[in-house]
MDTraj code that builds the backbone (N, CA, C; nanometers):
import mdtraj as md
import numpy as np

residues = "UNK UNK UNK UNK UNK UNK UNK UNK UNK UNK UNK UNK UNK UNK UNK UNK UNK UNK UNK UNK UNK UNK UNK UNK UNK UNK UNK UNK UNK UNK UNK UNK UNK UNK UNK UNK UNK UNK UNK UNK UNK UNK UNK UNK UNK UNK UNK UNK UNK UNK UNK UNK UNK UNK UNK UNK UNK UNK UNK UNK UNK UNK UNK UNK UNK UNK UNK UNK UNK UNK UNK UNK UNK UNK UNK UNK UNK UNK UNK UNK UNK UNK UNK UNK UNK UNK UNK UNK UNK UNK UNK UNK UNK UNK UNK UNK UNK UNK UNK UNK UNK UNK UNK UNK UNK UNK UNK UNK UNK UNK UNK UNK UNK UNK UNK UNK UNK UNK UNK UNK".split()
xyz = np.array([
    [-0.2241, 2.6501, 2.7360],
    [-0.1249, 2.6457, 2.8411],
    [-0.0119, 2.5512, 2.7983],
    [0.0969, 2.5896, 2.8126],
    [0.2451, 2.4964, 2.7756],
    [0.2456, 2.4123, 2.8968],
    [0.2584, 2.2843, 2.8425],
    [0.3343, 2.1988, 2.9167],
    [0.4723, 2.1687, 2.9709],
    [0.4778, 2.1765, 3.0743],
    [0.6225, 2.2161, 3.1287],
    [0.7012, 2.0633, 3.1251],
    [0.8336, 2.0631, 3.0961],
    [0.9246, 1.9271, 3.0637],
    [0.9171, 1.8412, 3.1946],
    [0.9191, 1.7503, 3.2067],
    [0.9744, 1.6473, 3.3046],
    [1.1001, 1.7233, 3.3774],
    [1.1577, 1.6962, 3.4730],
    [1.3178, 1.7294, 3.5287],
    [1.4108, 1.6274, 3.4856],
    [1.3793, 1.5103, 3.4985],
    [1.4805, 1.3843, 3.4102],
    [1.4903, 1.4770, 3.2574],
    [1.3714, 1.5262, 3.1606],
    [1.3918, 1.5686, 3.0710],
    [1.5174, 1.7157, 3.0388],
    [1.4592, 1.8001, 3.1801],
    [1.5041, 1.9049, 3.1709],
    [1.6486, 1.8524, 3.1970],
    [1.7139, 1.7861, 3.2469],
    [1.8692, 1.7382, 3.3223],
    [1.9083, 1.7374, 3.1834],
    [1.8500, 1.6498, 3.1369],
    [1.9106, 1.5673, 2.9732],
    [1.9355, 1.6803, 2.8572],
    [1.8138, 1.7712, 2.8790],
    [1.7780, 1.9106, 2.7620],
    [1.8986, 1.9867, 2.8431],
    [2.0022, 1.9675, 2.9558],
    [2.1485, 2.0900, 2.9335],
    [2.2594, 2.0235, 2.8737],
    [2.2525, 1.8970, 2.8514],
    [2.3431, 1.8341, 2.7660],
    [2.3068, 1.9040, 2.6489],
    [2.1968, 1.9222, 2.5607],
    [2.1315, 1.9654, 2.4516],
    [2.1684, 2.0830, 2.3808],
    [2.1744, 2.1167, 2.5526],
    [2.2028, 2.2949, 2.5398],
    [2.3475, 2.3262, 2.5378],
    [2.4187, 2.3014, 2.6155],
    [2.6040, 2.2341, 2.5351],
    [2.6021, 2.2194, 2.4105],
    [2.5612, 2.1601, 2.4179],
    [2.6053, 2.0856, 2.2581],
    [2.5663, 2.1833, 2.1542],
    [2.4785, 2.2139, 2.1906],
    [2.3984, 2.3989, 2.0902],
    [2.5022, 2.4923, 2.1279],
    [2.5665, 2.5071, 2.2094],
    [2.6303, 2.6391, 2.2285],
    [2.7625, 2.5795, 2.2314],
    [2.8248, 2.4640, 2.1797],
    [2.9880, 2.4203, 2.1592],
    [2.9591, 2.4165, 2.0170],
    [2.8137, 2.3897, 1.9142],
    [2.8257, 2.3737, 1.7580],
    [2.8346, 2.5039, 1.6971],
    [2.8286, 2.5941, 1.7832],
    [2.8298, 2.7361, 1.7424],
    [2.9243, 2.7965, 1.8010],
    [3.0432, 2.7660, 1.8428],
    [3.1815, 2.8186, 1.8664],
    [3.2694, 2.7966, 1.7466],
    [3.3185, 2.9113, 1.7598],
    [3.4745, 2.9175, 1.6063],
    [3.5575, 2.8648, 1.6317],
    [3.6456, 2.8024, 1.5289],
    [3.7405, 2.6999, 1.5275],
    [3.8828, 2.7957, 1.6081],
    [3.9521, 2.7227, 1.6818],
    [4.0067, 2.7545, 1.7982],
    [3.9826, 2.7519, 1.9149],
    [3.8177, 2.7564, 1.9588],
    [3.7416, 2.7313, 2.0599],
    [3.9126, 2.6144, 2.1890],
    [3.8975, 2.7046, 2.2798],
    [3.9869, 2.6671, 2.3414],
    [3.9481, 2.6525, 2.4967],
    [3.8044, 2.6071, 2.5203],
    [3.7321, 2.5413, 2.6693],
    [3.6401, 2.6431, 2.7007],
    [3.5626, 2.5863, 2.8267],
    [3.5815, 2.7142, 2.8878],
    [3.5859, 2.8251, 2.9591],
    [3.5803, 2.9258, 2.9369],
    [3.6378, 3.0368, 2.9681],
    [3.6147, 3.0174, 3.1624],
    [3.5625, 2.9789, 3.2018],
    [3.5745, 3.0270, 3.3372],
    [3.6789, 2.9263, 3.3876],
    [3.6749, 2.7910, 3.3588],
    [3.8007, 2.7059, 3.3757],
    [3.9133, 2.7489, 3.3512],
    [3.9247, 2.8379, 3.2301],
    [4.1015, 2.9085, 3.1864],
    [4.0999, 3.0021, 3.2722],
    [3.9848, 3.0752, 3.3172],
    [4.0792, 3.1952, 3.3875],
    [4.0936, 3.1379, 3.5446],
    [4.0210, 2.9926, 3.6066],
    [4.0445, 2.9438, 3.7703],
    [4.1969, 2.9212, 3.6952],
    [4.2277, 2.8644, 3.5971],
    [4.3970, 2.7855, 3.5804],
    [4.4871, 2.9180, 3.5230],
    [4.4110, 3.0297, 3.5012],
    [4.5275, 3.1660, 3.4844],
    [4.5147, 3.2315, 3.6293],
    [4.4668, 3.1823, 3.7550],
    [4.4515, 3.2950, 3.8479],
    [4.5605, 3.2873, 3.9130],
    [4.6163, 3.4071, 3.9710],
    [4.7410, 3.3558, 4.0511],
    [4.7246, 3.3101, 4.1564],
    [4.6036, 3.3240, 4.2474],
    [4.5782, 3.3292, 4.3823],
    [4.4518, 3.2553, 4.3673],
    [4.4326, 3.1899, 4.5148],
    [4.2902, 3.1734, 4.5237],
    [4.1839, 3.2401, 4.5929],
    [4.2201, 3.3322, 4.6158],
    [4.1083, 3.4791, 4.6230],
    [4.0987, 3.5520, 4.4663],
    [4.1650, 3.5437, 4.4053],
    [4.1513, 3.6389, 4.2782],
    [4.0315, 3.6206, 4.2511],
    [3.9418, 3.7775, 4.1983],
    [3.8044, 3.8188, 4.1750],
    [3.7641, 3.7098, 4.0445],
    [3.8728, 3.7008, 3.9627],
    [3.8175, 3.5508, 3.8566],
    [3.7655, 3.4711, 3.8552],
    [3.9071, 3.4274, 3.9657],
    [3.8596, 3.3050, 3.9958],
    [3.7013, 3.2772, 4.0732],
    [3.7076, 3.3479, 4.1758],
    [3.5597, 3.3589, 4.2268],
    [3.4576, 3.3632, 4.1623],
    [3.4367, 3.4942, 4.0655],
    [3.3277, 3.4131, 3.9398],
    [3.3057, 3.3078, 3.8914],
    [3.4171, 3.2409, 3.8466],
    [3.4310, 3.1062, 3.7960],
    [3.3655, 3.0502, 3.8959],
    [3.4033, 3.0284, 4.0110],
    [3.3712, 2.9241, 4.0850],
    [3.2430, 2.9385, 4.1793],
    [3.1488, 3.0825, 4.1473],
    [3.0381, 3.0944, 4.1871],
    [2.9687, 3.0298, 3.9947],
    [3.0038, 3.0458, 3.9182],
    [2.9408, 3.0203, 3.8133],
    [2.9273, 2.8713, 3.8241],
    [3.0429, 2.7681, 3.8648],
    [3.0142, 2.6451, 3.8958],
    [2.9223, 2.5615, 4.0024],
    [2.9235, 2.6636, 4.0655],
    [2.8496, 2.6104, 4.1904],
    [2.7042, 2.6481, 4.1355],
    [2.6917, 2.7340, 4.0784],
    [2.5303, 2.7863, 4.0282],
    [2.4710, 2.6944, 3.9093],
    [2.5844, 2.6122, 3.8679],
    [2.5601, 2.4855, 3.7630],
    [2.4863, 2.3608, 3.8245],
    [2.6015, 2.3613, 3.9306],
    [2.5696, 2.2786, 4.0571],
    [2.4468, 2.2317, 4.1584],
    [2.4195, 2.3261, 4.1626],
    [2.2846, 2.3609, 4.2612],
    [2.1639, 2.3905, 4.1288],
    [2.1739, 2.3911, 4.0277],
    [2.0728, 2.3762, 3.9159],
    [2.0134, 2.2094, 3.8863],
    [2.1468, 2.1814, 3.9128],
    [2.1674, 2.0326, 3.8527],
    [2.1058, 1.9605, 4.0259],
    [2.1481, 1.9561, 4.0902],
    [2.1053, 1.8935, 4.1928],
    [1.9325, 1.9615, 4.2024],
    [1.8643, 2.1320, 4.1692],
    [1.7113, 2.1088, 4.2238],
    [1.6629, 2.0356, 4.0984],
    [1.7161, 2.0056, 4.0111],
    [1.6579, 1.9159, 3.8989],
    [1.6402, 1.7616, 3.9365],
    [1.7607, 1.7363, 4.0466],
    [1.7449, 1.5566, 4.0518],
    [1.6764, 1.5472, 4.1803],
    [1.6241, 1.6448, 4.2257],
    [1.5802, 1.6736, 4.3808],
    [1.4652, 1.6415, 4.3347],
    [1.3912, 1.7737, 4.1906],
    [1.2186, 1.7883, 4.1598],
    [1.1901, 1.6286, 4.0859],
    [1.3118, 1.5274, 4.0378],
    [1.2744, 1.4741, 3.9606],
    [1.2610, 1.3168, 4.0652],
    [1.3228, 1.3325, 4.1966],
    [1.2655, 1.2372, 4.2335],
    [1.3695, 1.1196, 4.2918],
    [1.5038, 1.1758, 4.2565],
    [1.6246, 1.1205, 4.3106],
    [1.6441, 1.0765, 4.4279],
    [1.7355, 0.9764, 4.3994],
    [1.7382, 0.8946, 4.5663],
    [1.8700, 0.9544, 4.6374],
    [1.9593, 1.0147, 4.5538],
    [2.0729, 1.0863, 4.6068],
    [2.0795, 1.2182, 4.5089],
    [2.0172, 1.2989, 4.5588],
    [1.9979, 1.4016, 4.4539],
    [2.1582, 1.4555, 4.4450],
    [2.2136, 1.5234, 4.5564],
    [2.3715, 1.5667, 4.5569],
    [2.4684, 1.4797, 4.4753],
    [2.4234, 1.3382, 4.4648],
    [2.5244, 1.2757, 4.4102],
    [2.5007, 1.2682, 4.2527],
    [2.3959, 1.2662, 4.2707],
    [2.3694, 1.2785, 4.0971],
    [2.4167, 1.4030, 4.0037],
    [2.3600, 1.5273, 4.0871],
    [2.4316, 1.6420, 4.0800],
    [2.5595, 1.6796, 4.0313],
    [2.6382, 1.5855, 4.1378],
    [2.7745, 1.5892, 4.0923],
    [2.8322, 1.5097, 3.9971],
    [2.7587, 1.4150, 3.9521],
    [2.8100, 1.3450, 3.8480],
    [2.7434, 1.3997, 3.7288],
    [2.6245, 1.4642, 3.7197],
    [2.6129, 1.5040, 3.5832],
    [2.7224, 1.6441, 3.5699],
    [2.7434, 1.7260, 3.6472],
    [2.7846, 1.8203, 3.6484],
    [2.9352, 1.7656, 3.6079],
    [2.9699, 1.6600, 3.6626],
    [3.1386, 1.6104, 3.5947],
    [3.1475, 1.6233, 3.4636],
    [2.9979, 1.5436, 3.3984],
    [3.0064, 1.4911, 3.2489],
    [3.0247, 1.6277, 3.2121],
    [2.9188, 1.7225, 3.2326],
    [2.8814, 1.8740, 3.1275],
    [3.0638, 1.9064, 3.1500],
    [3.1338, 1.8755, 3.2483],
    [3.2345, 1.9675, 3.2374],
    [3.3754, 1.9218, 3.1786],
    [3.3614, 1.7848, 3.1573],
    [3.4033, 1.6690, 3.0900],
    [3.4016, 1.6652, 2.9309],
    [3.2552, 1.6236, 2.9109],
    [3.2404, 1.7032, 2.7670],
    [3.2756, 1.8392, 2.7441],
    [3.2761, 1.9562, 2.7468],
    [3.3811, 2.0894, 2.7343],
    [3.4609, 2.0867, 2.6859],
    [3.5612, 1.9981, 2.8096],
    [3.7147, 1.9557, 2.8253],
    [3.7370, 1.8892, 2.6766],
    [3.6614, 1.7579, 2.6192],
    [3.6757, 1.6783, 2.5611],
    [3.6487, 1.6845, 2.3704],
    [3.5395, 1.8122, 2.3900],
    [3.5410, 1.8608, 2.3114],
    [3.6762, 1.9526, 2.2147],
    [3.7238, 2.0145, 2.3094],
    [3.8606, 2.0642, 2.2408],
    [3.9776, 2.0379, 2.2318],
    [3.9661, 1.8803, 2.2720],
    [4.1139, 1.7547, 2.2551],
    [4.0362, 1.6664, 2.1524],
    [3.8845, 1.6458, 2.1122],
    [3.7953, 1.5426, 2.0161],
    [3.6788, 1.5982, 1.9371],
    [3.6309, 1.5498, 1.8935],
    [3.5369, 1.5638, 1.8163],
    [3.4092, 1.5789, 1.8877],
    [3.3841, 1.7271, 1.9146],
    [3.2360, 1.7508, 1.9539],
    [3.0932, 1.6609, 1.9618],
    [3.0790, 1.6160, 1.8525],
    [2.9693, 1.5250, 1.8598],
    [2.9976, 1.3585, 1.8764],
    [3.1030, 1.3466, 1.9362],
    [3.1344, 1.2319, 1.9618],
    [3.1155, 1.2176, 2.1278],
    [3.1984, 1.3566, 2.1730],
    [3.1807, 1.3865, 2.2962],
    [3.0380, 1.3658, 2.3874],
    [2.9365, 1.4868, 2.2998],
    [2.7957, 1.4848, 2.3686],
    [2.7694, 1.3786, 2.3582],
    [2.7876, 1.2728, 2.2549],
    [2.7190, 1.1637, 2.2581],
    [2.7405, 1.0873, 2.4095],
    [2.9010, 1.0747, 2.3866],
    [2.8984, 1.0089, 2.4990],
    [2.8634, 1.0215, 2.6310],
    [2.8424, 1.2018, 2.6552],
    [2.7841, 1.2803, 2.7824],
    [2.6962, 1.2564, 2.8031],
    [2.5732, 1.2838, 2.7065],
    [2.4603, 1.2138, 2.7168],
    [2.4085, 1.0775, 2.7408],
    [2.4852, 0.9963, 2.6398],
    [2.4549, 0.8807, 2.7079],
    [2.4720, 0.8237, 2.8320],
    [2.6350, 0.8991, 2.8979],
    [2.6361, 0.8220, 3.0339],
    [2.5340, 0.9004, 3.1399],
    [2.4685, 1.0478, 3.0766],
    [2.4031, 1.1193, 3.1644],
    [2.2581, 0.9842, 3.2176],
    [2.2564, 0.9307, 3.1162],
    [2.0929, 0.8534, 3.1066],
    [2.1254, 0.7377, 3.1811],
    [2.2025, 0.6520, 3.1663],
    [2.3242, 0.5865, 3.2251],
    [2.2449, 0.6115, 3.3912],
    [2.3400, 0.7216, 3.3965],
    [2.3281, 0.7395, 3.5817],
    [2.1718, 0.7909, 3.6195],
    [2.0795, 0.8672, 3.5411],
    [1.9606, 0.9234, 3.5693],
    [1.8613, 0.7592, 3.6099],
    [1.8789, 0.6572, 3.5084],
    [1.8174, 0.6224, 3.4923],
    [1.8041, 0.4820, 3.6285],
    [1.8851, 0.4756, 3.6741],
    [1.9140, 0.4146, 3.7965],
    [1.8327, 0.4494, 3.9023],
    [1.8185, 0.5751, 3.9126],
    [1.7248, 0.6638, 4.0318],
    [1.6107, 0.6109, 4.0018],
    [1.5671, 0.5922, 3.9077],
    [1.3634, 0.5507, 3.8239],
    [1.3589, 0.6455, 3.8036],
    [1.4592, 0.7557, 3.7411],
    [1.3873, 0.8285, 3.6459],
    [1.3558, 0.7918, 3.5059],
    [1.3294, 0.7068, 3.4393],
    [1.2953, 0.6343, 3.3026],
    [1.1770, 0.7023, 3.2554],
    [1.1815, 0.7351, 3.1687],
    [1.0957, 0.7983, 3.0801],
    [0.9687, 0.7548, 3.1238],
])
top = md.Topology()
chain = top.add_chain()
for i, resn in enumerate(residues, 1):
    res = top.add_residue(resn, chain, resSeq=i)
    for name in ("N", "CA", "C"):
        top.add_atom(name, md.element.get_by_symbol(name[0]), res)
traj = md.Trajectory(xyz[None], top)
């Protein structure tokens, strides 16, 4: 039987998972894509944009039942601050140096996790 991750672990393992799927983008990599098309929409009903912003919210509500299962004292708030970093690092990645970025995502992710008692 597999042992299933911690949720402090699992929070930390989507930084991981960024960072796996920004080291494997081609040079030009230009953000993404659901952020360019909320800032190409003309309207704020446009069908785009709405994806986009159901795709964020579904980031959202991932990230918060993770700080919920893991034991958080403000699960929503945590939520929203890891969810800043993942979208932060993105951003930061295609004005800097990728692995400079996660680093720093990650680290401030542990930063704020670790305040709650989620500590290893």
């Amino acid at each position: 039987m597999e042992q299933q991750s911690a949720p402090r672990d699992r929070m930390l393992a989507v930084f991981a998972a960024l960072d796996a799927w920004l080291s494997g983008e081609v040079e030009g990599f230009r953000g993404c894509a659901f952020v360019n098309a909320v800032a190409e929409s003309p309207t704020p009903d446009h069908p785009a944009r709405q994806v986009a912003l159901e795709q964020k919210q579904w980031m959202r509500s991932y990230m918060r039942e993770l700080a919920t299962q893991a034991g958080a004292a403000d699960p929503d708030g945590l939520a929203e601050q890891l969810f800043v970093l993942l979208e932060g690092a993105t951003v930061t990645t295609v004005l800097n140096d990728r692995d400079k970025a996660m680093r720093a995502a990650r680290d401030a992710a542990e930063m704020l996790i670790a305040p709650n008692g989620l500590t290893p």
